[in-house]
Every structure is written in C-alpha cells, then in structure tokens.
ZAVEXDREN-489817 format. One record per residue (C-alpha): x, z, y; residue in three letters. Coordinates in steps of 0.5 Angstrom, whole numbers. Each point is the difference from the previous one (the first is absolute). Layout:
<sites>
<site><xx>X</xx><zz>Z</zz><yy>Y</yy><type>Ala</type></site>
...
</sites>
This chain:
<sites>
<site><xx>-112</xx><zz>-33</zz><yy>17</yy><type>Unk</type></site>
<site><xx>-6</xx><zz>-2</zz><yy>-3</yy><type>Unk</type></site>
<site><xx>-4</xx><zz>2</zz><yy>-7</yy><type>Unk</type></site>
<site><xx>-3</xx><zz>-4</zz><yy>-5</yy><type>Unk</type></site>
<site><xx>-6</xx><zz>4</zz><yy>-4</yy><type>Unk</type></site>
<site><xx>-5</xx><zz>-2</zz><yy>-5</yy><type>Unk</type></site>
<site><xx>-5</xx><zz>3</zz><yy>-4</yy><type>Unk</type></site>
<site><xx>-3</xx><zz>-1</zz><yy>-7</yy><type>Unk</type></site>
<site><xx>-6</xx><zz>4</zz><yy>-4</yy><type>Unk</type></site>
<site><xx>-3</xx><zz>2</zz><yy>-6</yy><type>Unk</type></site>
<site><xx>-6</xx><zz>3</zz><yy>-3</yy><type>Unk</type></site>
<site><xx>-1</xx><zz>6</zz><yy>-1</yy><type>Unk</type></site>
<site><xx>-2</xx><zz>0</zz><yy>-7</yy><type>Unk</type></site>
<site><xx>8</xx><zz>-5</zz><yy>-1</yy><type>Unk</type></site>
<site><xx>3</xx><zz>5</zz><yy>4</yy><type>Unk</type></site>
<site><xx>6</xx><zz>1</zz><yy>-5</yy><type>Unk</type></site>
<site><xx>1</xx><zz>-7</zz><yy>0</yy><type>Unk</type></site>
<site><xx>4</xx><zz>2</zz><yy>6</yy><type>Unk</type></site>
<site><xx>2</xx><zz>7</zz><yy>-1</yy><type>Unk</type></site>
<site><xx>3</xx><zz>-3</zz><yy>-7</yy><type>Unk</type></site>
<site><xx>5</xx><zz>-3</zz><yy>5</yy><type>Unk</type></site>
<site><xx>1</xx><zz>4</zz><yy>5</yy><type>Unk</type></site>
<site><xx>7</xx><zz>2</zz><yy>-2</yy><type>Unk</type></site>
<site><xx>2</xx><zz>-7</zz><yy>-1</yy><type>Unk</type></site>
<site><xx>-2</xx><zz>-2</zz><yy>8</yy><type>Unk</type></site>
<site><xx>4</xx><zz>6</zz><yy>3</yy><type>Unk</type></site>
<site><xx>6</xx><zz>-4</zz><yy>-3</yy><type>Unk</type></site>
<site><xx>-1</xx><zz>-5</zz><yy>0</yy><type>Unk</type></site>
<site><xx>-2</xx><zz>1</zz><yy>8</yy><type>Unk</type></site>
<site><xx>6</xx><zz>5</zz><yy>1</yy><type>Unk</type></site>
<site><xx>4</xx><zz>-6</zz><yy>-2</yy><type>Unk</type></site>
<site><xx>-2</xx><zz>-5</zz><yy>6</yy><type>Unk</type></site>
<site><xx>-1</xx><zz>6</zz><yy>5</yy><type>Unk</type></site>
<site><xx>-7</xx><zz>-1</zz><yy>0</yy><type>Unk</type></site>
<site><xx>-6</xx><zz>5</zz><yy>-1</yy><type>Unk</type></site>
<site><xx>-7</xx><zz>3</zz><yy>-4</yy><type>Unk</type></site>
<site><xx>-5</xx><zz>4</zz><yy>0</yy><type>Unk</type></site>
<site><xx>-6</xx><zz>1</zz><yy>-3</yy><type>Unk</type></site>
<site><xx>-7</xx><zz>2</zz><yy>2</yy><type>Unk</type></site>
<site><xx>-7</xx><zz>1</zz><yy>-3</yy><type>Unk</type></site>
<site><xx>-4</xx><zz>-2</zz><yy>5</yy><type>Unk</type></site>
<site><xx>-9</xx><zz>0</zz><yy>-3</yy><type>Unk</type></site>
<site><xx>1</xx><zz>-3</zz><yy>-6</yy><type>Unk</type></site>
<site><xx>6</xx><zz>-4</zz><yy>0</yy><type>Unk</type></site>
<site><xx>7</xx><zz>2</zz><yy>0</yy><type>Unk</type></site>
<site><xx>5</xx><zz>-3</zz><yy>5</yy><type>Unk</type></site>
<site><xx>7</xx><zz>-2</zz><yy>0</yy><type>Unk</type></site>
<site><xx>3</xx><zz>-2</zz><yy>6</yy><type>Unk</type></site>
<site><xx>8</xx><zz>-3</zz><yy>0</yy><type>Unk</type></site>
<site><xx>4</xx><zz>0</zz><yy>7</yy><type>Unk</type></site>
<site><xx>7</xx><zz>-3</zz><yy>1</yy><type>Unk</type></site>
<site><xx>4</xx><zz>-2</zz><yy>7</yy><type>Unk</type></site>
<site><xx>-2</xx><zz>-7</zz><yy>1</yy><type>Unk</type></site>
<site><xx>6</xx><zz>-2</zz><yy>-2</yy><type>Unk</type></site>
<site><xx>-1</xx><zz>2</zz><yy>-7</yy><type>Unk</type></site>
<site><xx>-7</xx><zz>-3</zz><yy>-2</yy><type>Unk</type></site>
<site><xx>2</xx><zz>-6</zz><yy>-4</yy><type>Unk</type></site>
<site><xx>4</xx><zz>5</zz><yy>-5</yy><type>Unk</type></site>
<site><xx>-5</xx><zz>6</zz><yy>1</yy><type>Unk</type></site>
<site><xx>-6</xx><zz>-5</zz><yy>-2</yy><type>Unk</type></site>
<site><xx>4</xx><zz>-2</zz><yy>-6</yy><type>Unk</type></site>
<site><xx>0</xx><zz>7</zz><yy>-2</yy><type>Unk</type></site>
<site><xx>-7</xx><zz>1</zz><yy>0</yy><type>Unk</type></site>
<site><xx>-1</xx><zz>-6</zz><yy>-3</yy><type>Unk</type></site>
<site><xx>4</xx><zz>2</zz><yy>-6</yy><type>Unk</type></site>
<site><xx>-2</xx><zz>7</zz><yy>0</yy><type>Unk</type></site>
<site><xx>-9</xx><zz>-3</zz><yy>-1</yy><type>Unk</type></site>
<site><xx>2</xx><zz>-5</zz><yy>-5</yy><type>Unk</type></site>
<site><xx>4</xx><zz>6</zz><yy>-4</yy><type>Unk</type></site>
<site><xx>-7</xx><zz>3</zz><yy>2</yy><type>Unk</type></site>
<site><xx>-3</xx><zz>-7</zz><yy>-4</yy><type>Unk</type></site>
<site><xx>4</xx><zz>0</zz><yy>-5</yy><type>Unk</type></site>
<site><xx>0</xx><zz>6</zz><yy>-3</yy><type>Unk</type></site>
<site><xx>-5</xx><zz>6</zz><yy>3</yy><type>Unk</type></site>
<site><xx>-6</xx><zz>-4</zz><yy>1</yy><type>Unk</type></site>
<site><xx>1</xx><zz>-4</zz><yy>-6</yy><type>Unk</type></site>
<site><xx>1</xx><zz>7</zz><yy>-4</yy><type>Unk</type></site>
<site><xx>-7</xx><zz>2</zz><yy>3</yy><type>Unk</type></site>
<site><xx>-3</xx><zz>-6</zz><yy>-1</yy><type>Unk</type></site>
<site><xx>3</xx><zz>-1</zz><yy>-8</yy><type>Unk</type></site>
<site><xx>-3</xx><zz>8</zz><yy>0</yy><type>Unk</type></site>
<site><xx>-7</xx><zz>-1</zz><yy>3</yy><type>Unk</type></site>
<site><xx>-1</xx><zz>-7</zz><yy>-5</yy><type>Unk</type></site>
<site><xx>4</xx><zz>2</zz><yy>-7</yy><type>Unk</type></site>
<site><xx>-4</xx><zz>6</zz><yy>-3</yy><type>Unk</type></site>
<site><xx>3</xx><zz>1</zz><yy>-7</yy><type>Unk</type></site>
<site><xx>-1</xx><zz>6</zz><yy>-5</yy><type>Unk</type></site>
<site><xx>7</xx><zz>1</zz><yy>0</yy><type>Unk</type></site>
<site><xx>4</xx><zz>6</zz><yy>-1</yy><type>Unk</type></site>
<site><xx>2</xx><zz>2</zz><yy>8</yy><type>Unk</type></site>
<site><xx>7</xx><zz>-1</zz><yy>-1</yy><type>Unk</type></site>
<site><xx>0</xx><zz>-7</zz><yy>-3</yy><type>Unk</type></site>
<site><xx>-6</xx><zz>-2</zz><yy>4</yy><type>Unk</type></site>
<site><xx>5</xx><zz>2</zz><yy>6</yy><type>Unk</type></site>
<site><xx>5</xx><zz>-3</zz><yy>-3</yy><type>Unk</type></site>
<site><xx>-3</xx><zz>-6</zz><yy>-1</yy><type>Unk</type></site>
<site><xx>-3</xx><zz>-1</zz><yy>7</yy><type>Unk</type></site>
<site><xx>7</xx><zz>1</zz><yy>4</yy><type>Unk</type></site>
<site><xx>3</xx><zz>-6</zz><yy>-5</yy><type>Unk</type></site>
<site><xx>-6</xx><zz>-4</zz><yy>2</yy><type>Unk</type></site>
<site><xx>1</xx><zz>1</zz><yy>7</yy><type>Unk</type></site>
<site><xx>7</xx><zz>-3</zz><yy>-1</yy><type>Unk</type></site>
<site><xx>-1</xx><zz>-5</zz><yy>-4</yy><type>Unk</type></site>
<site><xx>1</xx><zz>-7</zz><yy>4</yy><type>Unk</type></site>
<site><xx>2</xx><zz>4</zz><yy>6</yy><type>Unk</type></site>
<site><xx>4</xx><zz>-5</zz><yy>3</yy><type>Unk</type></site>
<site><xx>-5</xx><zz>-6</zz><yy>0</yy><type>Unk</type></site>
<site><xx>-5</xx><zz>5</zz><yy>3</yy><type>Unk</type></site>
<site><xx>5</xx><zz>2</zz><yy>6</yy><type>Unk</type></site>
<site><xx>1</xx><zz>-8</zz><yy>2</yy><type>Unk</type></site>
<site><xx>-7</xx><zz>-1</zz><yy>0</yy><type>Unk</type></site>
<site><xx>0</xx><zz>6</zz><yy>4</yy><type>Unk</type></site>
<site><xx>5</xx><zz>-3</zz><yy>5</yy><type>Unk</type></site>
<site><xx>-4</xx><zz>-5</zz><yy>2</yy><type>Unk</type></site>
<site><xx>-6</xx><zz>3</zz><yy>1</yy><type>Unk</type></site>
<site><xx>2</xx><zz>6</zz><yy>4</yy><type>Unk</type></site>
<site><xx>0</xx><zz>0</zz><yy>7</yy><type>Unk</type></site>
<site><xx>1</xx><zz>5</zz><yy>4</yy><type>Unk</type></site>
<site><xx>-3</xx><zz>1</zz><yy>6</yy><type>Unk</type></site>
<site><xx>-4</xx><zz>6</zz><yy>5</yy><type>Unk</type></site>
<site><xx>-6</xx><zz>2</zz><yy>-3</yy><type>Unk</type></site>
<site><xx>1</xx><zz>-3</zz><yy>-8</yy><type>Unk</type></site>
<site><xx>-4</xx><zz>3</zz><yy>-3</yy><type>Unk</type></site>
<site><xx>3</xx><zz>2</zz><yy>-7</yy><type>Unk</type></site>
<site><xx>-7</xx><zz>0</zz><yy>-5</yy><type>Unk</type></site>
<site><xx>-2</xx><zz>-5</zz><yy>4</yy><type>Unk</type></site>
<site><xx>6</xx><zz>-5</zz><yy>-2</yy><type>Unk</type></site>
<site><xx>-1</xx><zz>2</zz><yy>-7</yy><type>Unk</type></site>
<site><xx>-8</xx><zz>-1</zz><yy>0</yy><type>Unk</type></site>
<site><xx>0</xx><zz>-6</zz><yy>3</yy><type>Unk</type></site>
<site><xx>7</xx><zz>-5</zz><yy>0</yy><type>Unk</type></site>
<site><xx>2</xx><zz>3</zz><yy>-7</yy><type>Unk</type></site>
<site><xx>-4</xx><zz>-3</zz><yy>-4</yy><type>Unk</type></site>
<site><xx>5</xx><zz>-3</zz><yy>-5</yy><type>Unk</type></site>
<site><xx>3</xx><zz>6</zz><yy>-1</yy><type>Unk</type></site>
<site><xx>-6</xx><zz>4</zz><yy>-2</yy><type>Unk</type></site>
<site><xx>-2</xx><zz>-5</zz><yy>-4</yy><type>Unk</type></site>
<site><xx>7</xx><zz>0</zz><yy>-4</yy><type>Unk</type></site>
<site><xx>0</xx><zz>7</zz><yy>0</yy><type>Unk</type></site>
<site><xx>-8</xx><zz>1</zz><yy>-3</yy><type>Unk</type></site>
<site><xx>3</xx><zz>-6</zz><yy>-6</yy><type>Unk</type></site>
<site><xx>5</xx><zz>5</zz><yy>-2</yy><type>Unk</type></site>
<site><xx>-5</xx><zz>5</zz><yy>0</yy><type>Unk</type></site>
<site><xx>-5</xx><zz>-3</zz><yy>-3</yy><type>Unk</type></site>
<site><xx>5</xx><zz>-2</zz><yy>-6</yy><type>Unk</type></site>
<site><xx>3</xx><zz>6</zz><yy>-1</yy><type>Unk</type></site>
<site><xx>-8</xx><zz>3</zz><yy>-1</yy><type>Unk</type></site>
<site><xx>-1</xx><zz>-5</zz><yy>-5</yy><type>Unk</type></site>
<site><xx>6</xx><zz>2</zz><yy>-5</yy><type>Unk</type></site>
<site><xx>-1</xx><zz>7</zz><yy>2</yy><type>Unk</type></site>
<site><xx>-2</xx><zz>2</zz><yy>-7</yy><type>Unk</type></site>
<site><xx>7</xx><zz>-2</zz><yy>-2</yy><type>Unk</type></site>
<site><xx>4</xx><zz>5</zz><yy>5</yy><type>Unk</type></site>
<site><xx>-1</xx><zz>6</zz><yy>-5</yy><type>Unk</type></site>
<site><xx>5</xx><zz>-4</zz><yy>-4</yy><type>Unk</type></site>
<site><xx>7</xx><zz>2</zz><yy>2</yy><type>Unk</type></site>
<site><xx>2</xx><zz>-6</zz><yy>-2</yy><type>Unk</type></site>
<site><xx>-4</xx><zz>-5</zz><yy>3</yy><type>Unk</type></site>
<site><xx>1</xx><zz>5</zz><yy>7</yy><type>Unk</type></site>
<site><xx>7</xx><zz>0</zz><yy>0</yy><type>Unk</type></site>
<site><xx>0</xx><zz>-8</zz><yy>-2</yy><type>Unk</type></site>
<site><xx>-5</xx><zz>-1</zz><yy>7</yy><type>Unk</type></site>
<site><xx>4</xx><zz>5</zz><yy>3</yy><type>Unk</type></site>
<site><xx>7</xx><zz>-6</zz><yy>-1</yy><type>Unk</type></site>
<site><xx>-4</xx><zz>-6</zz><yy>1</yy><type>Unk</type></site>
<site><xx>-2</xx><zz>3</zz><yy>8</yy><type>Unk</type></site>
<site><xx>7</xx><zz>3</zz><yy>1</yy><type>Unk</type></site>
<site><xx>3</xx><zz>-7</zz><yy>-2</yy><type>Unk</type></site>
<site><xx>-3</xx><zz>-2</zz><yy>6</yy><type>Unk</type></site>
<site><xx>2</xx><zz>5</zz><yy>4</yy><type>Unk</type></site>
<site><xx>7</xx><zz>-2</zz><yy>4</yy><type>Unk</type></site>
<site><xx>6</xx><zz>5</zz><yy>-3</yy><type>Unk</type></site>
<site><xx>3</xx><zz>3</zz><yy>6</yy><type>Unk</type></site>
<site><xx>6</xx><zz>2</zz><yy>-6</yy><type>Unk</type></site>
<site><xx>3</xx><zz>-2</zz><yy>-5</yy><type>Unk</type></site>
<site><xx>1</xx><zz>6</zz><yy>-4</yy><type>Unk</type></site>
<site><xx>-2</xx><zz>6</zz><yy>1</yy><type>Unk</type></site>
<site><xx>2</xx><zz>7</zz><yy>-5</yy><type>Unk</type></site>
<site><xx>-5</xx><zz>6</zz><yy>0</yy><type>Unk</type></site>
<site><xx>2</xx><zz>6</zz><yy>-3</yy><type>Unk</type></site>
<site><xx>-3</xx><zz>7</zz><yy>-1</yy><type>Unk</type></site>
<site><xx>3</xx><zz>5</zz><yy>5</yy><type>Unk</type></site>
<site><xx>-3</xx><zz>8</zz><yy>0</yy><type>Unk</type></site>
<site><xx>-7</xx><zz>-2</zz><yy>-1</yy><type>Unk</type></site>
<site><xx>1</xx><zz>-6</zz><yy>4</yy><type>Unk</type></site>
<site><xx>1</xx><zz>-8</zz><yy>0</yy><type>Unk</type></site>
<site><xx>6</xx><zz>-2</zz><yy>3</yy><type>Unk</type></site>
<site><xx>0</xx><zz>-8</zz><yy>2</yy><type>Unk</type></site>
<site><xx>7</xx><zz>-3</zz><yy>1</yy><type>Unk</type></site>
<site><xx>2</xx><zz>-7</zz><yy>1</yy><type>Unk</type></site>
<site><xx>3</xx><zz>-5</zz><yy>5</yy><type>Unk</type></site>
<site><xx>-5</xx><zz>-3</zz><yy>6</yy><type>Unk</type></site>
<site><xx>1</xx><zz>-6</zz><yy>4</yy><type>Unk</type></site>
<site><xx>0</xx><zz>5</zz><yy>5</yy><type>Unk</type></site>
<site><xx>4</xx><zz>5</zz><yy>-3</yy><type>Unk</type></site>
<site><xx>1</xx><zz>5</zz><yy>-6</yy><type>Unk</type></site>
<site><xx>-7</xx><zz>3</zz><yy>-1</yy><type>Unk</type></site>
<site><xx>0</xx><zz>8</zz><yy>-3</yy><type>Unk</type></site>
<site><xx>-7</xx><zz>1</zz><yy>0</yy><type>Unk</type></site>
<site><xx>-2</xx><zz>7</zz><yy>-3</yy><type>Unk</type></site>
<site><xx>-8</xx><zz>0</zz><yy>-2</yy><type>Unk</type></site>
<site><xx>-4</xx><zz>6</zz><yy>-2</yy><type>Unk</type></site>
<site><xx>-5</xx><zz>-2</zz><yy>-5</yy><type>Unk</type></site>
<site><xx>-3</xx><zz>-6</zz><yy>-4</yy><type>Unk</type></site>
<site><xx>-3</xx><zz>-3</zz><yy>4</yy><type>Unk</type></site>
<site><xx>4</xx><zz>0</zz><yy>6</yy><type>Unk</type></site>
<site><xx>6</xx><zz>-3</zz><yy>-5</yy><type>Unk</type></site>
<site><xx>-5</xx><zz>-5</zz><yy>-2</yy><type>Unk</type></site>
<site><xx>-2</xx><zz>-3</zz><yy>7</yy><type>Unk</type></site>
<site><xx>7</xx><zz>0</zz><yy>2</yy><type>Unk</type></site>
<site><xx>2</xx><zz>-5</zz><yy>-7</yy><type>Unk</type></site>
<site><xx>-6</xx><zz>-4</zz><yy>2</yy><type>Unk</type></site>
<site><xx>2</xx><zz>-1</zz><yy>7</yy><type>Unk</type></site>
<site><xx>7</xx><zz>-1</zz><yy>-2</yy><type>Unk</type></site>
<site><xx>-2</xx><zz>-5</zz><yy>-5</yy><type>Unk</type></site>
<site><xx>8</xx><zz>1</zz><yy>-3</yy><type>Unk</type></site>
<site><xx>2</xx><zz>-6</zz><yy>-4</yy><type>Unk</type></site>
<site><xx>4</xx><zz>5</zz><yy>-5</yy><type>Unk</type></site>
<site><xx>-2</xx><zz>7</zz><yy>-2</yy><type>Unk</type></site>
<site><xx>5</xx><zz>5</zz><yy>-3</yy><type>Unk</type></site>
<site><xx>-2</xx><zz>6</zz><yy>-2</yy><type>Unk</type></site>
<site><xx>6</xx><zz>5</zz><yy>0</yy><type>Unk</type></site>
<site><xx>0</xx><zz>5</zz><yy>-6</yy><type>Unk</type></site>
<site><xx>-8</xx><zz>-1</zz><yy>-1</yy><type>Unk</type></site>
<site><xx>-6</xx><zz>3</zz><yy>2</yy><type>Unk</type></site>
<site><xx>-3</xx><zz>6</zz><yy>-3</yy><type>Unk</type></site>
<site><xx>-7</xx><zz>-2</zz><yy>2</yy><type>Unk</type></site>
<site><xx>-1</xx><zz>-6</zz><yy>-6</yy><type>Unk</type></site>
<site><xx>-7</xx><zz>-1</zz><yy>4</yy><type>Unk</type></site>
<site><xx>4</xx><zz>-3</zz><yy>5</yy><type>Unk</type></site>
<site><xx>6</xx><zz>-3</zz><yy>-4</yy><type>Unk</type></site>
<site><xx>-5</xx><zz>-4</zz><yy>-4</yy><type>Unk</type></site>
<site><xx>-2</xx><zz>-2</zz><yy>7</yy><type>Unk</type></site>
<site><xx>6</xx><zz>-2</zz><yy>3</yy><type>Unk</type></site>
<site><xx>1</xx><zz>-4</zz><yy>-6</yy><type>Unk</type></site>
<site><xx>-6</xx><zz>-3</zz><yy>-1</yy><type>Unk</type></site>
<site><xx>-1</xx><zz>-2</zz><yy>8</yy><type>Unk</type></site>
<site><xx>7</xx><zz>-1</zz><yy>2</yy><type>Unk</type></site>
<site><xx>4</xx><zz>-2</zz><yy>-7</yy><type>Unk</type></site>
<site><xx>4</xx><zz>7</zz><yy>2</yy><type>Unk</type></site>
<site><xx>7</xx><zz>2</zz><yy>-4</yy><type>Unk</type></site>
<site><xx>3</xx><zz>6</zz><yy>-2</yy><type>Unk</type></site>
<site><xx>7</xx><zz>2</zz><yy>2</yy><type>Unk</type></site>
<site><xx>4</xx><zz>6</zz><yy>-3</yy><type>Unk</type></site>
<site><xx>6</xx><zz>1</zz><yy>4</yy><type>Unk</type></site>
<site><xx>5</xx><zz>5</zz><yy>-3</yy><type>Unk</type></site>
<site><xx>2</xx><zz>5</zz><yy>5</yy><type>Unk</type></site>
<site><xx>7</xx><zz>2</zz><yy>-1</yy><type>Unk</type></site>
<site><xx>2</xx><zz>6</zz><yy>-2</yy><type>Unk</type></site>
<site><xx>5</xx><zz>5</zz><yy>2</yy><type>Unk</type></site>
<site><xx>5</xx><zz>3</zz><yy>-5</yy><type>Unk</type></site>
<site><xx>2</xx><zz>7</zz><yy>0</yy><type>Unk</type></site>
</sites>
C-alpha cells in the first residue's frame, strides 16, 4: 500500500514552537494512524507526518489543526514575551501574559484557518514571518496598548479589572466551575461539554492558567480560599462566590 509523507520546518532558535506541541501531534496522528518524527538537521528543526494514502486527508487536517494551536498559542506566547517587557512582579507579569494569549482566541483560530496551508516543505517562521502580517499587527496593537497602561497594573484593582475585560472575550468552555483547597492543592470540579471535569493543580499559577483558559461563566468558591491574595483575585477577575457546605455530622 502506498504512503503519504510531508515534512515542515522550523528555525532553530523557534524550536519550541514545535516541541511545545509535540504531544498534541502524536495524538492527534495516533488518532488517524499516521506518524511523526523530529529531526534537527543544520539549523532547522524538522517534523516529518506520514500516513497510508488512504488516510492523508484526515492526516493533513490533523497537522493543521496541531500549527494553528502552535499559532494561536505558543507563538503567540513568545511574540507577547518578546514585545510586552513590564516591571511587573513575575507572578502577575506571567499571569497577565497567558490571559493576553487567549484573549480573542476564537477570532484569531479562524484567521488562521483560512491562512494555513499544509504543504511538503512549509516553512513554519516562514508562514509567520511572511503571510501573517494581520495577526502580527493585532497582537504588537495589544502589546502596545497594554505598555501604554502599564503604570496602572501595580494597581490590583485596574489589574483585575484588565484581566475580566480580556477573559470576557475569551469562549467559556464551562458553565460553572467550583475550586476548593484540598491538602495544599486546588481542585477544580464542574461539567464540560464533553464531560465532567476534576482537575487537581498544585499552585497559583497553574490554577490561574486553567480559570483563564476555562474562562467559567460562574466561579464557586467551595468553603473559601486561605490564601486571600488569591481570593480577592478571583473575585475581582471572575466575580467569584463563596459556598459553605454543611457537612453532616455523625451521632454518636
């Protein structure tokens, strides 16, 4: 039986464009019998897609879904890094970076939708470099925006008011979600599209990159949050409400 092979490349220096994504591409291939592999050869990095030819139209649409992922989310993240310098405090400068990258995420994949081709021999900073101009420029806009009011991100206040304004724009992908502290860690409970989610996260930052990405339309809190830092950040941002559940008590 006949294959169908293609490969695509990146420069050395963005090599973590594709790493970033490597585990979504062997899913994602696994998932329609195809293949990859990855080979840094000069100064490029390669990724090479193979697949029965029978399988190539779900194969290509598989790498296609995987680079504009890539796009949308670990180039972005780079470029908002490279041209967002801030004197902020890590943990909010990081924080704010990952809320930038999914503001306006649905817009931007169907931009990418139409300008992604997948091809033998695509060269991935290329496309970028080259045939992405209107999301460059919509991305340095943001950057250059969010620089201007800098001054004002000491503020917790105008910081978490920032931060609900881009998260508003970001698709909720559930309707309420609850977190609760459990043993040092924050578990996450609600109902996806796809099913329930119990998601357990081990620190600040990891919870708040998950409520962004989720971008709940309602926030419990189940029995409040010991760190009040964070409490009054999840009220602030996501208008969070506090639950406390009576648990019932046995008799002796």
């Amino acid at each position: 039986m006949s294959m169908f092979q293609i490969t695509v490349s990146v420069d050395g220096s963005k090599s973590d464009w594709l790493y970033a994504i490597e585990d979504m591409i062997k899913t994602k291939l696994e998932a329609c019998n195809a293949v990859s592999a990855f080979n840094m050869s000069g100064r490029r990095l390669y990724c090479g897609f193979g697949c029965e030819a029978e399988h190539k139209a779900e194969m290509l649409a598989a790498v296609k879904e995987c680079i504009i992922e890539m796009y949308a989310v670990v180039t972005k993240f780079d470029y908002m890094k490279r041209n967002l310098q801030l004197c902020l405090p890590s943990q909010r400068y990081e924080i704010l970076l990952h809320t930038l990258v999914a503001f306006d995420r649905e817009n931007e994949y169907k931009l990418l939708r139409r300008a992604v081709r997948v091809e033998d021999g695509l060269a991935l900073d290329g496309l970028f470099d080259f045939k992405l101009h209107d999301l460059k420029g919509r991305w340095l806009e943001i950057c250059k925006l969010t620089k201007t009011n800098g001054a004002y991100l000491h503020d917790d206040d105008t910081y978490n008011e920032l931060l609900r304004f881009l998260i508003s724009a970001v698709d909720p992908k559930i309707t309420r979600l609850t977190v609760c502290e459990d043993g040092g860690k924050y578990r996450l409970t609600g109902a996806l599209k796809t099913g329930d989610l119990d998601l357990c996260v081990g620190d600040v930052n990891e919870l708040m990159h998950c409520l962004i990405d989720l971008a709940p339309l309602e926030l419990i809190i189940d029995g409040g949050i010991s760190n009040h830092e964070l409490s009054d950040r999840l009220i602030g941002i996501f208008d969070a409400k506090t639950e406390h559940r009576v648990k019932n008590k046995s008799k002796k």
